[in-house]
C-alpha positions in Angstrom: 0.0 0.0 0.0 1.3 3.4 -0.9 1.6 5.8 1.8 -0.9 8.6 1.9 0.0 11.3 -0.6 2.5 9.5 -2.8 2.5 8.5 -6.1 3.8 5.4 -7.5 5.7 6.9 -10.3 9.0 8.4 -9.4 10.4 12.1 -9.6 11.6 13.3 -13.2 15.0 13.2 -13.7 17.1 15.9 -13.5 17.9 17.4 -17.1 20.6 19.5 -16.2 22.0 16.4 -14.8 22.0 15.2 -18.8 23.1 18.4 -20.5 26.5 19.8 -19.4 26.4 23.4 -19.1 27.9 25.4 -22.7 31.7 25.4 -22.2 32.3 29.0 -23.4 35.4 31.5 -22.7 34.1 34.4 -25.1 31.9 37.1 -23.3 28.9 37.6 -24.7 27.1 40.4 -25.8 28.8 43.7 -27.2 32.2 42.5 -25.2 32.5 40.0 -27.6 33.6 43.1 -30.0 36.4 44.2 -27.2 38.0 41.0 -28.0 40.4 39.8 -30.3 38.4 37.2 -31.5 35.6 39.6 -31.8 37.8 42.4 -34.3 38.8 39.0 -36.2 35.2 38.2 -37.0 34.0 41.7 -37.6 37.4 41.8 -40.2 36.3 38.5 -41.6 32.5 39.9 -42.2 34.3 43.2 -43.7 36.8 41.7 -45.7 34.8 38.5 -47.3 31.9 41.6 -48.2 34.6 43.6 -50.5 35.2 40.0 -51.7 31.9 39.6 -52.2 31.3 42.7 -54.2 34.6 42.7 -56.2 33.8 39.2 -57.0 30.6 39.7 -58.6 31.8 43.3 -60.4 33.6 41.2 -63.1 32.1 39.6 -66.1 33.0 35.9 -64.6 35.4 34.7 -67.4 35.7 31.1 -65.8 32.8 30.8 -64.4 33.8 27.3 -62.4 36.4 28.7 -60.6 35.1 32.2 -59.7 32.1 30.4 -58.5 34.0 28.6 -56.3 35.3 31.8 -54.9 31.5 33.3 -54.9 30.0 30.1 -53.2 32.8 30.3 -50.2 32.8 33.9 -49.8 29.3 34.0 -49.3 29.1 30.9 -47.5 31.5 32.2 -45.1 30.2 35.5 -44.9 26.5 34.0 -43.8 27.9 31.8 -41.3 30.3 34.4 -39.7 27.5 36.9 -39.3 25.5 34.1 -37.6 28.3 32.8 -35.5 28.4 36.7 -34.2 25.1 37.1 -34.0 25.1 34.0 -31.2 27.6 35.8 -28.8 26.0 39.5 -29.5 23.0 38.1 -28.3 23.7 35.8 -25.6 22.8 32.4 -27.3 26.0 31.0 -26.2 25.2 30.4 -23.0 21.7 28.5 -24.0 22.8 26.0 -26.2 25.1 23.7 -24.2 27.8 22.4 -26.7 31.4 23.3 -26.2 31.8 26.5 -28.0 35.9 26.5 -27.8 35.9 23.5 -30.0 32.8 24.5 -32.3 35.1 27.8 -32.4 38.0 26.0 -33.8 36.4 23.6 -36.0 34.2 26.5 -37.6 37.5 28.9 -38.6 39.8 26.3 -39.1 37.4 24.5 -41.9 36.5 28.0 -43.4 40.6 28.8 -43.5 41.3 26.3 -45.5 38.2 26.9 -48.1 38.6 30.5 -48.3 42.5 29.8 -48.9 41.9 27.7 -51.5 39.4 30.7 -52.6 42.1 32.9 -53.2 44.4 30.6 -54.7 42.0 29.8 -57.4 41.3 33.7 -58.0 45.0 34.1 -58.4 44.8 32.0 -60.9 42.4 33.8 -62.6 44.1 36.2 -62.2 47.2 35.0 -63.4 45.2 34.4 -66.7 45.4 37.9 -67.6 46.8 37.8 -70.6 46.1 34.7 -72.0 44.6 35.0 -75.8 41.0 34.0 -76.1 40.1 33.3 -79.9 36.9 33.8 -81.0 37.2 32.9 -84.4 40.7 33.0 -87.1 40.3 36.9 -87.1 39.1 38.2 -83.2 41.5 38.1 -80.5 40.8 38.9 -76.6 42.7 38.7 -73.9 40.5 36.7 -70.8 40.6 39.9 -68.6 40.1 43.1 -69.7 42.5 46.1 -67.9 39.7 46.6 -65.9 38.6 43.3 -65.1 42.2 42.7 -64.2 42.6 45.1 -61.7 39.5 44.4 -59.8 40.6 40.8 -59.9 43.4 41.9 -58.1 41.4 43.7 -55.9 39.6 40.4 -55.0 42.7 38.0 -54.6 44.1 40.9 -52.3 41.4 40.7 -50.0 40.5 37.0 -50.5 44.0 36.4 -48.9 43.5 39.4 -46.2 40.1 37.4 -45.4 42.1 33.9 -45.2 44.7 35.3 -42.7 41.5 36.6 -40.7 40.1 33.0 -40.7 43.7 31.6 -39.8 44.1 34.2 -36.7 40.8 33.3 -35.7 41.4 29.6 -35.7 45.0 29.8 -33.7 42.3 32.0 -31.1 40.0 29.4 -30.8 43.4 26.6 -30.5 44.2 28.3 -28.1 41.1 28.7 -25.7 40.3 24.9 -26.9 43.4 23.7 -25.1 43.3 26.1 -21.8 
């Protein structure tokens, strides 16, 4: 017989006892921004945006390796502004994952692609003066003078945005291991 006032089913369990709490070493809100990590990210949004636009400013001569470049820097432009938006507004310290590691893992994947971003739009650039033959009689260079210096332009600050991304990810290394 149960006693009087009890129940035979027993208490819920615990979730917290389930869910570690986030592992996070970034402040949140705008001290995220006071941060080295933070001017890193705010330099990756800035830089892969001129990127962006210089990018898309050209007439897209090879169109498979400048959309490469397009689909990263936009990609990586998207996901930085979210991965911001999480410690401007606090969501860090809701979603219980460790953030260190997520940190590292995000910057050190997006390194390496935008890298490989602005190695392929040096080599579009590179293609400057390659001939492009229309038919027996028309020659074109690939690039025009213009195209070719915006081109520039972009591999410039492809690169700029790849060293953000790699001094972001030796950051996050180093909170991961602390």
């Amino acid at each position: 017989m149960l006693p009087r006032g009890g129940s035979s089913m027993p208490p819920p369990p615990n979730p917290a006892a389930y869910f570690p709490p986030p592992r996070v070493t970034l402040p949140s809100g705008l001290d995220i921004l006071r941060t080295y990590s933070g001017a890193f990210i705010s330099l990756e949004i800035l830089f892969g945006t001129v990127v962006w636009i210089l990018v898309s400013a050209t007439q897209v001569p090879l169109p498979l390796l400048q959309g490469w470049v397009m689909f990263v820097a936009v990609t990586a432009w998207f996901l930085s502004v979210t991965f911001l938006c999480v410690f401007l507004f606090s969501y860090a310290n809701r979603i219980a994952i460790n953030w260190n590691q997520a940190d590292f893992l995000f910057h050190g994947a997006t390194f390496v692609f935008y890298f490989g971003a602005f190695l392929l739009q040096a080599a579009t650039t590179s293609l400057h003066h390659l001939p492009r033959n229309f038919n027996s009689t028309t020659r074109e260079t690939i690039l025009g003078d213009h195209e070719y210096n915006i081109s520039i332009a972009a591999s410039i600050f492809a690169f700029a945005t790849a060293v953000c991304y790699g001094c972001s990810t030796a950051l996050a290394l180093r909170r991961w291991k602390l």
